[in-house]
Backbone of each chain as ProteinMPNN parsed JSONL, in Angstrom:
{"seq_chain_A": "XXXXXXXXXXXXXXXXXXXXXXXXXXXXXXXXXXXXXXXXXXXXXXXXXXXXXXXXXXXXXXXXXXXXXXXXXXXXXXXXXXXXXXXXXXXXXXXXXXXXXXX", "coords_chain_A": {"N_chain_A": [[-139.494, -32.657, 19.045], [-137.833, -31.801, 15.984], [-135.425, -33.975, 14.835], [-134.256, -34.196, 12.466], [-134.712, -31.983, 11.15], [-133.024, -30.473, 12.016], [-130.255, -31.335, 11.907], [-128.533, -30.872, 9.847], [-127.272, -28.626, 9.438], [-126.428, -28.058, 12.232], [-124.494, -30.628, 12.711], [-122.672, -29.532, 10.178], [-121.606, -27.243, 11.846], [-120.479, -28.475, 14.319], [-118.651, -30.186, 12.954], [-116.802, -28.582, 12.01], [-116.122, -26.813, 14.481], [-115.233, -28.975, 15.814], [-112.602, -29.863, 14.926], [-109.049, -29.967, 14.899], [-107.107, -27.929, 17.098], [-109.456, -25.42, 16.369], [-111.177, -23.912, 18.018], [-109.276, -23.205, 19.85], [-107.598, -21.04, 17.488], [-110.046, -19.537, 17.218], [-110.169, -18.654, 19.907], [-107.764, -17.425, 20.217], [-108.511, -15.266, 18.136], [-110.401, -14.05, 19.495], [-109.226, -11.937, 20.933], [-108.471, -9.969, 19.529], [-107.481, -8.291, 16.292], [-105.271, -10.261, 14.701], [-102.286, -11.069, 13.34], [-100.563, -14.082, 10.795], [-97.991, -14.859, 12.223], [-98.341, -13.726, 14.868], [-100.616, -15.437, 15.85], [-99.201, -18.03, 15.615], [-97.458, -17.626, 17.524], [-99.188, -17.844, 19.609], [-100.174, -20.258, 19.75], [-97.657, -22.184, 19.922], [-97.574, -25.059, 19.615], [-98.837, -25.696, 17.113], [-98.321, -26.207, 13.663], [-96.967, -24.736, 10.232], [-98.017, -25.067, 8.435], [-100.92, -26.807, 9.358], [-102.139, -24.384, 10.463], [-102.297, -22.836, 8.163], [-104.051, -24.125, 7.142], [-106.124, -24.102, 8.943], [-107.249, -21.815, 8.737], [-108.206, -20.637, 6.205], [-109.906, -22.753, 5.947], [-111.954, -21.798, 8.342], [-111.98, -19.059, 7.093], [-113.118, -19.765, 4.624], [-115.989, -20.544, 6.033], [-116.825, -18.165, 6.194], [-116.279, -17.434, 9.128], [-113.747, -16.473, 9.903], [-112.162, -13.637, 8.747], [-109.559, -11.942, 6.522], [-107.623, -9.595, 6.073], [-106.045, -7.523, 4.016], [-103.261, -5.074, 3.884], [-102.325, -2.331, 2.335], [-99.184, -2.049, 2.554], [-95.821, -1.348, 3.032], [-93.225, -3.625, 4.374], [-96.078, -5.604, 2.851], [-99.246, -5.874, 4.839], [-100.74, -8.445, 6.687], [-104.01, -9.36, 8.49], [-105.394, -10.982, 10.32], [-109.044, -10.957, 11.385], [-111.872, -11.692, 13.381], [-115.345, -12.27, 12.089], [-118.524, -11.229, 12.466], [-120.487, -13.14, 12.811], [-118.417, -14.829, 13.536], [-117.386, -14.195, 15.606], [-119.853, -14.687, 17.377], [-119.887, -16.703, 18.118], [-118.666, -16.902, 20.664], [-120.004, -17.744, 23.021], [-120.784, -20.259, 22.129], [-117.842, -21.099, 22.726], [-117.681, -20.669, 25.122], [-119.547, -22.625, 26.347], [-118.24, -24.817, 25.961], [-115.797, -25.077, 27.061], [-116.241, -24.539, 29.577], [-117.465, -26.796, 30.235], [-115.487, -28.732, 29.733], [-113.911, -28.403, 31.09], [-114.498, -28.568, 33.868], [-115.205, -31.47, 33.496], [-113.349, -33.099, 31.869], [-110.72, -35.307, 31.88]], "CA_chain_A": [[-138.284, -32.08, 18.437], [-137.921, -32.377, 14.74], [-134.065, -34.571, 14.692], [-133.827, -34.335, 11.145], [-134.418, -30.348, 10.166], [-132.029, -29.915, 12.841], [-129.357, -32.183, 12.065], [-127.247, -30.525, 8.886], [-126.803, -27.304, 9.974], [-125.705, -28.764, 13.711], [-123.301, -31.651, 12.052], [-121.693, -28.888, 10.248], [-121.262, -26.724, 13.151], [-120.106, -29.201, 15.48], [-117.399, -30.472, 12.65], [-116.173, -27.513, 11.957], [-115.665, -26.792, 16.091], [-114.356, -30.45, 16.289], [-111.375, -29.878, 14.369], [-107.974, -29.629, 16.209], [-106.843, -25.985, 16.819], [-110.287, -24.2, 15.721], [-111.55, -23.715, 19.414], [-107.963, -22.137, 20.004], [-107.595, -20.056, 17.069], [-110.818, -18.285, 17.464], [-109.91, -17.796, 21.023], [-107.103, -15.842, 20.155], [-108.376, -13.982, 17.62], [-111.375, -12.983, 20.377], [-108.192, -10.723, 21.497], [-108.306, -8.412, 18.595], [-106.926, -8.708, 14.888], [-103.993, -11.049, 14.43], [-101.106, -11.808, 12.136], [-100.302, -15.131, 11.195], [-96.88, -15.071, 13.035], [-99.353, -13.506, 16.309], [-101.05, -16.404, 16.177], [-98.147, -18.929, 15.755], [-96.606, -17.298, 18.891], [-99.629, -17.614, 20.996], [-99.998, -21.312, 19.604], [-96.74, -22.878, 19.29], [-97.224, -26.435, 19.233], [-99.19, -25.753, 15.545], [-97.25, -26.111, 12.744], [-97.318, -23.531, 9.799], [-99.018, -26.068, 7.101], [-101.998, -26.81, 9.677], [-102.732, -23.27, 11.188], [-102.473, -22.269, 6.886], [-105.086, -24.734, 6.702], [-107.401, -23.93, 9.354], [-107.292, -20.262, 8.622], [-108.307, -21.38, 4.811], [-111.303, -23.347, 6.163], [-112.224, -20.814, 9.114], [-112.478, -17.918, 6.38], [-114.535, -20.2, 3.69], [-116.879, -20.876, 6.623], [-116.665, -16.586, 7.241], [-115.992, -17.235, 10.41], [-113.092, -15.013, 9.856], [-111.677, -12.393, 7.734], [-108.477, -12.047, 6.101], [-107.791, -8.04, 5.536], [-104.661, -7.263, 3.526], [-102.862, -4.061, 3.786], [-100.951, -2.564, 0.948], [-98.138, -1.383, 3.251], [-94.291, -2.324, 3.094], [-94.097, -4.797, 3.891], [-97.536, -5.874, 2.659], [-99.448, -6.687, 6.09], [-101.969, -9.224, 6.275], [-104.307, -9.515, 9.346], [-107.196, -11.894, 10.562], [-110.025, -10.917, 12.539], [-113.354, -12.666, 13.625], [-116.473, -11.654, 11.574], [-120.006, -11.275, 13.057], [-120.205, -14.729, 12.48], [-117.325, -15.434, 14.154], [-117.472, -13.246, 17.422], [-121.249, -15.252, 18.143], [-119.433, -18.683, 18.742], [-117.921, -16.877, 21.645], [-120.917, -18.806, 23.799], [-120.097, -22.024, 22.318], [-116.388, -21.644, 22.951], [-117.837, -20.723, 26.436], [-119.814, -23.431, 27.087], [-117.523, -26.043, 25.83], [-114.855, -24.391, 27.989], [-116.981, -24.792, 30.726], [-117.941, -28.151, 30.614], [-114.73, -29.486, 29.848], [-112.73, -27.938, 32.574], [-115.315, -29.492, 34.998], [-115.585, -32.639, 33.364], [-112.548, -33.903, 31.105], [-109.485, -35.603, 32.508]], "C_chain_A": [[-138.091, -32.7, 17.052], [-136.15, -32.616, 14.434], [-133.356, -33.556, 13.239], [-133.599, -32.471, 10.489], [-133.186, -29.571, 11.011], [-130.908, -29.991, 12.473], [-128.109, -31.408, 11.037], [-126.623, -29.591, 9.447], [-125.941, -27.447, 11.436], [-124.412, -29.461, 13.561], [-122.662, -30.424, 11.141], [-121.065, -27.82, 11.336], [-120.347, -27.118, 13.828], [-118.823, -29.696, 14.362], [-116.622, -29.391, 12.502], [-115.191, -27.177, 13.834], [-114.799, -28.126, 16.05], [-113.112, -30.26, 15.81], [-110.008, -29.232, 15.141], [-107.968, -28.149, 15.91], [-108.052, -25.026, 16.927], [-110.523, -23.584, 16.8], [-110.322, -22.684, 19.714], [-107.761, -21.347, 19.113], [-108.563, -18.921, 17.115], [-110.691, -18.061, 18.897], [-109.21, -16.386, 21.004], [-107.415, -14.675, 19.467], [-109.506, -13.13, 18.305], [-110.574, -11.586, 21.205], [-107.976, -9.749, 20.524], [-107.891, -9.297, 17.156], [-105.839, -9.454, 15.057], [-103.255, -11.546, 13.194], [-101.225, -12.782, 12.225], [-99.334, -15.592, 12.422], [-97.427, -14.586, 14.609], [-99.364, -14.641, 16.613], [-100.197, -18.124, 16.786], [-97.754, -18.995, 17.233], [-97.43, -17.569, 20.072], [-100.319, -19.188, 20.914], [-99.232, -21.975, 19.226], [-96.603, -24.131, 18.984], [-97.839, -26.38, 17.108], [-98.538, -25.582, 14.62], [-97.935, -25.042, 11.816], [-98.57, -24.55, 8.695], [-100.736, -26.439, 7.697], [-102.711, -25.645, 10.054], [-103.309, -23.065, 9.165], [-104.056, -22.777, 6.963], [-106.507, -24.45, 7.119], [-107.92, -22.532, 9.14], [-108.023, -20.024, 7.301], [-109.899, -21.491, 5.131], [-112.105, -22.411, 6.558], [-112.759, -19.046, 7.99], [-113.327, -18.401, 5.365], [-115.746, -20.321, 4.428], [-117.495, -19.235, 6.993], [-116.934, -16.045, 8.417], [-114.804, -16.117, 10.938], [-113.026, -14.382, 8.622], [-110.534, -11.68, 7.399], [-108.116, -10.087, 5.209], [-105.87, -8.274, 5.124], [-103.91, -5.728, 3.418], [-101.736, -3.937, 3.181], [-99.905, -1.284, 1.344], [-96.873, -1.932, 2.763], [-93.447, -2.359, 3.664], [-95.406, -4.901, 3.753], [-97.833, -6.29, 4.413], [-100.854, -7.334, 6.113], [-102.312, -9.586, 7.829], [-105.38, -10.584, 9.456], [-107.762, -11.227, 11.648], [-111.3, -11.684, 12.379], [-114.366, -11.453, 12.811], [-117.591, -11.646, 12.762], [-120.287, -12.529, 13.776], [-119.583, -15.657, 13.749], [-117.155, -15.263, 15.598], [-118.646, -14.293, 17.943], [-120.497, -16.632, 18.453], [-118.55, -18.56, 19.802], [-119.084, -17.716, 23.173], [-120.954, -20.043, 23.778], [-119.393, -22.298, 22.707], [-116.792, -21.701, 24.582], [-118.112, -22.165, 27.172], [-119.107, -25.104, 26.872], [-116.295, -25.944, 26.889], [-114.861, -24.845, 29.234], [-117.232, -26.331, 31.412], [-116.734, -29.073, 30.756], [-113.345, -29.449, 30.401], [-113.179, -28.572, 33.621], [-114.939, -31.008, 34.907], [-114.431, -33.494, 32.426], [-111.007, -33.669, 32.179], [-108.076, -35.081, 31.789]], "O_chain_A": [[-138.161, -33.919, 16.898], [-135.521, -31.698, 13.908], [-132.475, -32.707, 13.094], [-132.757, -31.955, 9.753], [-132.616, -28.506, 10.773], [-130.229, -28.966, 12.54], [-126.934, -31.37, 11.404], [-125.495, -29.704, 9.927], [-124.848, -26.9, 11.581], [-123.384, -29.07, 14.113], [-121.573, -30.302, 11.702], [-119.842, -27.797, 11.468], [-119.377, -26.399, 14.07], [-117.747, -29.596, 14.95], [-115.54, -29.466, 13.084], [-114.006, -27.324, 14.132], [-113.598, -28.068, 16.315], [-112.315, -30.673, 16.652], [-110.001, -28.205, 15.82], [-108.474, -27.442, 15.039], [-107.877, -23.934, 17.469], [-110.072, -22.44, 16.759], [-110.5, -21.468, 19.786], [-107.609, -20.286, 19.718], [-108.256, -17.729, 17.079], [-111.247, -17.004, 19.195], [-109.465, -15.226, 21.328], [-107.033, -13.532, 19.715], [-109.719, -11.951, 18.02], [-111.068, -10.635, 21.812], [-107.302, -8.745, 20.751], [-107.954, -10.513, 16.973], [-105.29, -8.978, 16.05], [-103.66, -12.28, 12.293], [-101.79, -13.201, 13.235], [-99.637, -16.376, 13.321], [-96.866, -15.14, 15.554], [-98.554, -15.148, 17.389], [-100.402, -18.908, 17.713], [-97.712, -19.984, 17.965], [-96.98, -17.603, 21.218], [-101.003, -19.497, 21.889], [-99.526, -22.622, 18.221], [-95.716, -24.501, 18.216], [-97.279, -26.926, 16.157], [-97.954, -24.5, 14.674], [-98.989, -24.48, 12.115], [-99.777, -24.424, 8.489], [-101.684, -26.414, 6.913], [-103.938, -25.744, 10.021], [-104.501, -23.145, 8.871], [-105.041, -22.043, 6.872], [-107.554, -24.45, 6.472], [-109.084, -22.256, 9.429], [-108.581, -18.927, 7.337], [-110.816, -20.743, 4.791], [-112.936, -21.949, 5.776], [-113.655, -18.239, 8.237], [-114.283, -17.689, 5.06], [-116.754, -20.242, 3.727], [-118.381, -19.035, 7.824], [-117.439, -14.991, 8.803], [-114.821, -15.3, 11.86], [-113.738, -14.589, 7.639], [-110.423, -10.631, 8.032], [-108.386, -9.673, 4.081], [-104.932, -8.86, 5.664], [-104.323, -5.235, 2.368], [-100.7, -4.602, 3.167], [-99.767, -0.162, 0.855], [-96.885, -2.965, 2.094], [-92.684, -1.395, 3.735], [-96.06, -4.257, 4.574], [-96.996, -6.831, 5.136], [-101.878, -6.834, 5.647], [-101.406, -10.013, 8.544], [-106.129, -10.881, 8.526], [-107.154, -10.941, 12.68], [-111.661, -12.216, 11.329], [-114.253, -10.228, 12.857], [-117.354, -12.086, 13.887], [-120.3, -12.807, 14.975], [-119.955, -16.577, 14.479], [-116.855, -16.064, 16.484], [-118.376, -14.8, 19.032], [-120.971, -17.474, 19.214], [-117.777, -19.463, 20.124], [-118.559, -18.141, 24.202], [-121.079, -20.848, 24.701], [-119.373, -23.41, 23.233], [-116.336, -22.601, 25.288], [-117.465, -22.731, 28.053], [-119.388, -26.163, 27.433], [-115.979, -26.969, 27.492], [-113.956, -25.367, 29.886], [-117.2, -26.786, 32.555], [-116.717, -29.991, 31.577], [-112.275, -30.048, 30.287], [-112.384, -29.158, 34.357], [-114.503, -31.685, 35.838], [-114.715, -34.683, 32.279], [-110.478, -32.745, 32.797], [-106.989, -35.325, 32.314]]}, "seq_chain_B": "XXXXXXXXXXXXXXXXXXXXXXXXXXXXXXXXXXXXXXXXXXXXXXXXXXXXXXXXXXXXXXXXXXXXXXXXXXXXXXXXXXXXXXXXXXXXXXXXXXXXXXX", "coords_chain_B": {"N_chain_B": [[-104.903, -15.167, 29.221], [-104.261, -18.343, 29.474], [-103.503, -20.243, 27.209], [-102.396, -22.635, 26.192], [-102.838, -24.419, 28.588], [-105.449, -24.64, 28.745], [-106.438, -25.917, 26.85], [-105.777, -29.334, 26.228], [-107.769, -30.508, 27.191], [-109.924, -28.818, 26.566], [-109.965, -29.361, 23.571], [-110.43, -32.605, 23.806], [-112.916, -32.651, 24.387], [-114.246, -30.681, 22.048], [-113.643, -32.239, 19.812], [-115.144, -34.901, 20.54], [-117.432, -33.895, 20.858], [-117.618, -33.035, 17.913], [-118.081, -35.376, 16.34], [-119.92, -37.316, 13.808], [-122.9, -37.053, 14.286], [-122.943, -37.618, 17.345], [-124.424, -35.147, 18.802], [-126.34, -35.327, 17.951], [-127.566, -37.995, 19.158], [-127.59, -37.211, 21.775], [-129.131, -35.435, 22.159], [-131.561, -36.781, 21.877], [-131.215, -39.0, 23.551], [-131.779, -36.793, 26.048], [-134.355, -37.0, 26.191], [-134.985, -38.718, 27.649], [-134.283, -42.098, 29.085], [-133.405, -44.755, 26.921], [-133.837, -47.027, 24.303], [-131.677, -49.076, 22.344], [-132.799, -49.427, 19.567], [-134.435, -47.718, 19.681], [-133.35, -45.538, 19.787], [-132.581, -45.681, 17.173], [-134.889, -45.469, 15.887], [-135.669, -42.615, 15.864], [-133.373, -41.599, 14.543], [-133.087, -41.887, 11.799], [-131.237, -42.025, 9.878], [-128.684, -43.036, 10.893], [-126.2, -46.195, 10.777], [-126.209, -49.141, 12.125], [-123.95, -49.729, 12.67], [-122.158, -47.656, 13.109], [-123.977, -46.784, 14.752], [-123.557, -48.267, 17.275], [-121.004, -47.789, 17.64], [-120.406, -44.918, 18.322], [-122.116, -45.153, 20.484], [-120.788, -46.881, 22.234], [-118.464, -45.391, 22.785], [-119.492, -42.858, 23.557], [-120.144, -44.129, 26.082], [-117.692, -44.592, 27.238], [-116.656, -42.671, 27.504], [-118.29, -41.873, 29.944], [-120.574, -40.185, 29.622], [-122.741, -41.24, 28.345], [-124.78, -44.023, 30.076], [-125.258, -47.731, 30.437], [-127.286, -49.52, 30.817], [-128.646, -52.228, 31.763], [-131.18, -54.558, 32.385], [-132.222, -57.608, 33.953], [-134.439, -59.181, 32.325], [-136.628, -61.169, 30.785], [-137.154, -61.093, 27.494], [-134.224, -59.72, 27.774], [-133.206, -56.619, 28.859], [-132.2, -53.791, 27.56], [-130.993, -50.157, 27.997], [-130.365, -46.611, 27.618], [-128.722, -44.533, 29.285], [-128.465, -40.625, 29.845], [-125.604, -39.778, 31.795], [-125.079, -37.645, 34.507], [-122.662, -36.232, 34.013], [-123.141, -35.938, 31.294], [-125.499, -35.181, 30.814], [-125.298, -32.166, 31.543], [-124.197, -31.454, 29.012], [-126.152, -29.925, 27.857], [-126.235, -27.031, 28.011], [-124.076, -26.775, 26.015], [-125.004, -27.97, 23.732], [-126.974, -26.803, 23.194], [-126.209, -24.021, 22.595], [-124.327, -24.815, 20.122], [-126.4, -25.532, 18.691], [-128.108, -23.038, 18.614], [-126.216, -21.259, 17.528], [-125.786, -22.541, 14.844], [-128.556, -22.65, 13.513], [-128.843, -19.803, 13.241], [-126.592, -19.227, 11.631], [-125.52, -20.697, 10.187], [-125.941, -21.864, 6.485]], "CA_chain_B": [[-105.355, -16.162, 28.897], [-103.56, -19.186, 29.263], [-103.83, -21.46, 25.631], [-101.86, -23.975, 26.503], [-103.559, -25.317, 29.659], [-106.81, -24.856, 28.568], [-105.834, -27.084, 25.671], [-105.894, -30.389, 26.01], [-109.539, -30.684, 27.772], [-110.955, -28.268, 25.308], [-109.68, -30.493, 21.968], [-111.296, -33.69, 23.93], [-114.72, -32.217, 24.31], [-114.834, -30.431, 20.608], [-113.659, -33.467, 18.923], [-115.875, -35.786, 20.914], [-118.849, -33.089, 20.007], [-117.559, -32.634, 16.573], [-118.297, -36.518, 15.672], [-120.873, -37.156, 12.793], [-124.591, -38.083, 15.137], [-122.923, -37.175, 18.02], [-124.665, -34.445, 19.18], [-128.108, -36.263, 17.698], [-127.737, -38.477, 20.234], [-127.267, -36.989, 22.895], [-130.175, -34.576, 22.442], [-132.195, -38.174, 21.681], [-131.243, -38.941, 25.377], [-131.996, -35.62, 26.604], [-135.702, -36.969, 26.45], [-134.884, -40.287, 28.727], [-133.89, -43.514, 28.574], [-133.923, -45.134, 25.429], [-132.998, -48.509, 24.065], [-130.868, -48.741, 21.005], [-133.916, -49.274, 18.584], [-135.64, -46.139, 20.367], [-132.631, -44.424, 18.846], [-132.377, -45.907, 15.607], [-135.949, -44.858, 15.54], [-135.39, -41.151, 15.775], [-132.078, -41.2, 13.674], [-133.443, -43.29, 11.16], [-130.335, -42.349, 8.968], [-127.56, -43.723, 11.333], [-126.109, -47.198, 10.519], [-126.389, -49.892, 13.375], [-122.229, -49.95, 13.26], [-121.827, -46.571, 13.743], [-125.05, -46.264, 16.152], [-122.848, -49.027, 17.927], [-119.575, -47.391, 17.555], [-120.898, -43.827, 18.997], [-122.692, -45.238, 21.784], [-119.11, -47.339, 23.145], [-117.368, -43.853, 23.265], [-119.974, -41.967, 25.039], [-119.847, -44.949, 27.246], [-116.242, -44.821, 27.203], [-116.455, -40.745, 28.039], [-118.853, -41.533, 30.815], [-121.321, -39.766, 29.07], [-124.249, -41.902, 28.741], [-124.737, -45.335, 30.768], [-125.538, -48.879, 29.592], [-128.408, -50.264, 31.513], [-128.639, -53.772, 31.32], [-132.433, -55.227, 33.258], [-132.327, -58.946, 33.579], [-135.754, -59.35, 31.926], [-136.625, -62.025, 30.011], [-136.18, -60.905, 26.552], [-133.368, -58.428, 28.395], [-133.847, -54.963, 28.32], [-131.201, -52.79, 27.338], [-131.154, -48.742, 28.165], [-129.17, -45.632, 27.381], [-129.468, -42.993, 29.718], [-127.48, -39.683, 29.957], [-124.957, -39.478, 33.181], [-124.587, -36.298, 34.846], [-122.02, -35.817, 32.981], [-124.023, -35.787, 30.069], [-126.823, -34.049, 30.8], [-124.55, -31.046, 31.62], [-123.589, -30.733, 28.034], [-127.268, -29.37, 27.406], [-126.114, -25.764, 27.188], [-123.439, -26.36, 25.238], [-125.549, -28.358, 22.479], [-127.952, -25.672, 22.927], [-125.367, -23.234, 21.99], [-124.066, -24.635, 19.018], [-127.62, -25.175, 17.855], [-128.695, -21.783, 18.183], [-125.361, -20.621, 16.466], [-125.776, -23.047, 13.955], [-129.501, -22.013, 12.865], [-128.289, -18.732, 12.624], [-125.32, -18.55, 10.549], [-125.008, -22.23, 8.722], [-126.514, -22.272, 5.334]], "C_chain_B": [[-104.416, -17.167, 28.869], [-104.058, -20.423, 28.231], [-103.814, -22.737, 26.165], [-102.102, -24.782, 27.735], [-104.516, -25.054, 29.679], [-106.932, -25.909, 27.644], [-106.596, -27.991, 24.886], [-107.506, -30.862, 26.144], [-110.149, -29.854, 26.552], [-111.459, -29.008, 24.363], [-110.464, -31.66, 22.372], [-112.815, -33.11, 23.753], [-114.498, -31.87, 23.04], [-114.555, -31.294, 19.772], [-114.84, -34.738, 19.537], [-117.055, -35.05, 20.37], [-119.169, -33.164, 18.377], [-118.1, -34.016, 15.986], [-119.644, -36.291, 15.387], [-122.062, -38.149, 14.192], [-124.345, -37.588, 16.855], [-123.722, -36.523, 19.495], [-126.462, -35.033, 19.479], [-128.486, -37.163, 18.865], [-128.118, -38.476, 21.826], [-128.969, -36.238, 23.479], [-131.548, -35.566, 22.325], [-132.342, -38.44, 23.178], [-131.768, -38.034, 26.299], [-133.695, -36.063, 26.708], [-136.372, -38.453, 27.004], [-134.555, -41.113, 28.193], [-134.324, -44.205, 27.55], [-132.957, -46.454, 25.52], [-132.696, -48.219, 22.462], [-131.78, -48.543, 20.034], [-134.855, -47.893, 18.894], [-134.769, -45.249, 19.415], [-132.371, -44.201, 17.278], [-134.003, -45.28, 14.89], [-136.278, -43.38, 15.073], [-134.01, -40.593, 14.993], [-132.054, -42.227, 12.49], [-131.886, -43.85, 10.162], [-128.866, -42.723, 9.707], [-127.781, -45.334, 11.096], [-126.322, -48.086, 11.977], [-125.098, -49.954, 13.708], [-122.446, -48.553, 13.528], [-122.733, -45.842, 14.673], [-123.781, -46.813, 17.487], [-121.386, -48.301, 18.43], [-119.544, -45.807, 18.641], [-121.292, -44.211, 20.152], [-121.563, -45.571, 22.505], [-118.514, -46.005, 23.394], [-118.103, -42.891, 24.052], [-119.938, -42.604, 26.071], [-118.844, -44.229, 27.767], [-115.837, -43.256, 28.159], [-117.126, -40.737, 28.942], [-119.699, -40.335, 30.867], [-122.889, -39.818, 28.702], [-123.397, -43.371, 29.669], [-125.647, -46.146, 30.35], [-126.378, -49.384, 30.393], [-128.845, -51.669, 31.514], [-129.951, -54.412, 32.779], [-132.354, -56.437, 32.762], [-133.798, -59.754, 33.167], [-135.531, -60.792, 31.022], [-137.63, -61.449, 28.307], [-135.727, -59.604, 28.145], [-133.113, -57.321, 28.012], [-132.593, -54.168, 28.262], [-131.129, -51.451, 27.128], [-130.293, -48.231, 28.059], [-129.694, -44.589, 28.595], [-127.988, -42.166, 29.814], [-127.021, -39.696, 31.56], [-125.044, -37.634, 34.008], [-124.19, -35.45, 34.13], [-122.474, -35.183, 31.268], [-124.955, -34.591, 29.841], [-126.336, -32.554, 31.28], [-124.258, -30.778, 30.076], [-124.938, -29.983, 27.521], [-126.992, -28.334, 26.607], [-125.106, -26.091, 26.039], [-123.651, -26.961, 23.657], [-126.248, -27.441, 22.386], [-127.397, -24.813, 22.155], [-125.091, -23.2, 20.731], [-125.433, -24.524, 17.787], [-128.04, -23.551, 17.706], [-127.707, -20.669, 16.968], [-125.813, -21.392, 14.747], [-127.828, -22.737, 13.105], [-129.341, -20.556, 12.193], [-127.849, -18.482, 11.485], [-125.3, -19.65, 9.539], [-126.003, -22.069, 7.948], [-126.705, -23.93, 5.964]], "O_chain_B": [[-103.509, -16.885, 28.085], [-104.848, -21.325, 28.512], [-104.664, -23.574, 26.473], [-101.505, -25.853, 27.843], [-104.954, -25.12, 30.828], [-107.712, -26.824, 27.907], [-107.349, -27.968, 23.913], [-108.2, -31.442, 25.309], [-110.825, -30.397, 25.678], [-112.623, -29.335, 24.13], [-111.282, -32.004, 21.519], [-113.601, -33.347, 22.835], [-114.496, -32.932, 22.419], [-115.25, -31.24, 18.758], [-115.316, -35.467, 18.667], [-117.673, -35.564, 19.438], [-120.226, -33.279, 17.757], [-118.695, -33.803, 14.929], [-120.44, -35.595, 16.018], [-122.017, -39.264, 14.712], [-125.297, -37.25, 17.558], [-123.74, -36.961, 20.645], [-127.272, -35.124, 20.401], [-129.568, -37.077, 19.446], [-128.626, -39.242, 22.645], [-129.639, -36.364, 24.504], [-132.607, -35.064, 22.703], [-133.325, -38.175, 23.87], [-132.219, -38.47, 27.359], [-134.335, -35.297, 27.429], [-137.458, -39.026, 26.917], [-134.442, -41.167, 26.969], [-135.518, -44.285, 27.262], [-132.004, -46.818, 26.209], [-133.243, -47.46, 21.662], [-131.702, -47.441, 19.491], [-135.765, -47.347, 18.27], [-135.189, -44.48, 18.55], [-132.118, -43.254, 16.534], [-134.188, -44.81, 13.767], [-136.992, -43.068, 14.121], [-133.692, -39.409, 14.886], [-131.239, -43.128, 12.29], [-131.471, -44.961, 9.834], [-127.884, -42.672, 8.967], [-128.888, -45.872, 11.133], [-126.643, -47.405, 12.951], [-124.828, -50.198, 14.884], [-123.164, -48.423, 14.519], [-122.531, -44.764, 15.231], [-123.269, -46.086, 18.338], [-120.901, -48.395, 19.557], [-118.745, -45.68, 19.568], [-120.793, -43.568, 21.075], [-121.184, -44.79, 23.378], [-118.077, -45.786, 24.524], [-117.63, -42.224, 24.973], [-119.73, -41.993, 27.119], [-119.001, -43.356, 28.621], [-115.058, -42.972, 29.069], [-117.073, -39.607, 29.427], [-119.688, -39.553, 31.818], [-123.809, -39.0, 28.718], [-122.218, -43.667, 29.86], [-126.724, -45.732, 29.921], [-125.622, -50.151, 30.988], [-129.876, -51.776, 30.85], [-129.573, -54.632, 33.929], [-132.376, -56.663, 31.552], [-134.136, -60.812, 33.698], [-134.458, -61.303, 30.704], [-138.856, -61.553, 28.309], [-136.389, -59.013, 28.997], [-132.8, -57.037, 26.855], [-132.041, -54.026, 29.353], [-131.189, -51.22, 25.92], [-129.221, -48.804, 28.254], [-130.791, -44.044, 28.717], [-126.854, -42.642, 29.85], [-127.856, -39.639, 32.462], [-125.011, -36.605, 33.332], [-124.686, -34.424, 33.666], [-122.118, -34.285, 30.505], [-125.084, -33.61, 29.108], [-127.26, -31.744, 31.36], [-124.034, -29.581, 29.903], [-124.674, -29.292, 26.537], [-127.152, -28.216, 25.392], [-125.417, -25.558, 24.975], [-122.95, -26.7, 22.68], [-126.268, -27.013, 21.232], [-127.872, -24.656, 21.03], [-125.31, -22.215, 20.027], [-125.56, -23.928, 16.718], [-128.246, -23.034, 16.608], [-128.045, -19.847, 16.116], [-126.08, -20.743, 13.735], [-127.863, -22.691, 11.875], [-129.601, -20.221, 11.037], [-128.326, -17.825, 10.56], [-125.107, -19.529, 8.329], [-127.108, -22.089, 8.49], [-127.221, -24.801, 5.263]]}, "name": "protein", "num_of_chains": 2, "seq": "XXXXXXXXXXXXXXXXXXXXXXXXXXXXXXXXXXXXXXXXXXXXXXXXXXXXXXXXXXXXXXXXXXXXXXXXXXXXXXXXXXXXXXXXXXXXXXXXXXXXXXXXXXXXXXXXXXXXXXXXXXXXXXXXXXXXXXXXXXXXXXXXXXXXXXXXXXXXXXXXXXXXXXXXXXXXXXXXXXXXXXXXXXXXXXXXXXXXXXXXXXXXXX"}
């Protein structure tokens, strides 16, 4: 196994996932498009300044996708990209393991 | 879907995953018992504190186990627990996502 050609691409991966919330926001948005205020509601302990943030990160990584509609009110949605939908096997198997195995 | 009691267990596992070597490690173990220099061998670019520092918390997570043979010099081993060696798929996972999609 070659460690090293492995390792960047993995270490960002895995920080990205590590970060509080991310695991839970792309859950929810595996339920369809979502508003911010959606999201808020279906994670309330998150405040508005950290969800801003991860939503920020999460779309530089184009894991999601930030569609704006020029309605009025303006309406602004997120959904999961391509990208974003395939880390529904990671969320799985982290899911998995740490329903079994964490206290 | 219930968020909020999937949660807490989730956030432990993807932050314990998300740490920098982490994962390196683990998949290091994944090919038997090793002694600390076995690992420093194959991760040439981890420090000896933070080889040190990583290994106590997978301890700590009951994750890997500390092997201690009363040899003369005394032999010191890592091996993966159960526990451990269950996270296979879900390093597998992020690796295969992460070849994919990560630049």
């Amino acid at each position: 196994m070659d460690y090293n050609s492995m390792c960047p691409k993995y270490e960002a991966a895995a920080e990205m996932l590590g970060k509080k919330w991310t695991g839970l926001i792309i859950r929810v948005l595996l339920g369809g498009p979502k508003r911010f205020k959606d999201i808020k509601t279906q994670i309330p302990e998150i405040s508005d300044r950290v969800l801003t943030e991860r939503m920020k990160e999460l779309e530089d990584y184009c894991v999601i996708q930030r569609n704006v509609y020029p309605e009025k009110p303006v309406r602004i949605e997120y959904i999961l990209t391509e990208k974003g939908k395939e880390l529904t096997p990671v969320i799985t198997a982290i899911q998995t393991w740490s329903e079994k195995w964490m206290d």
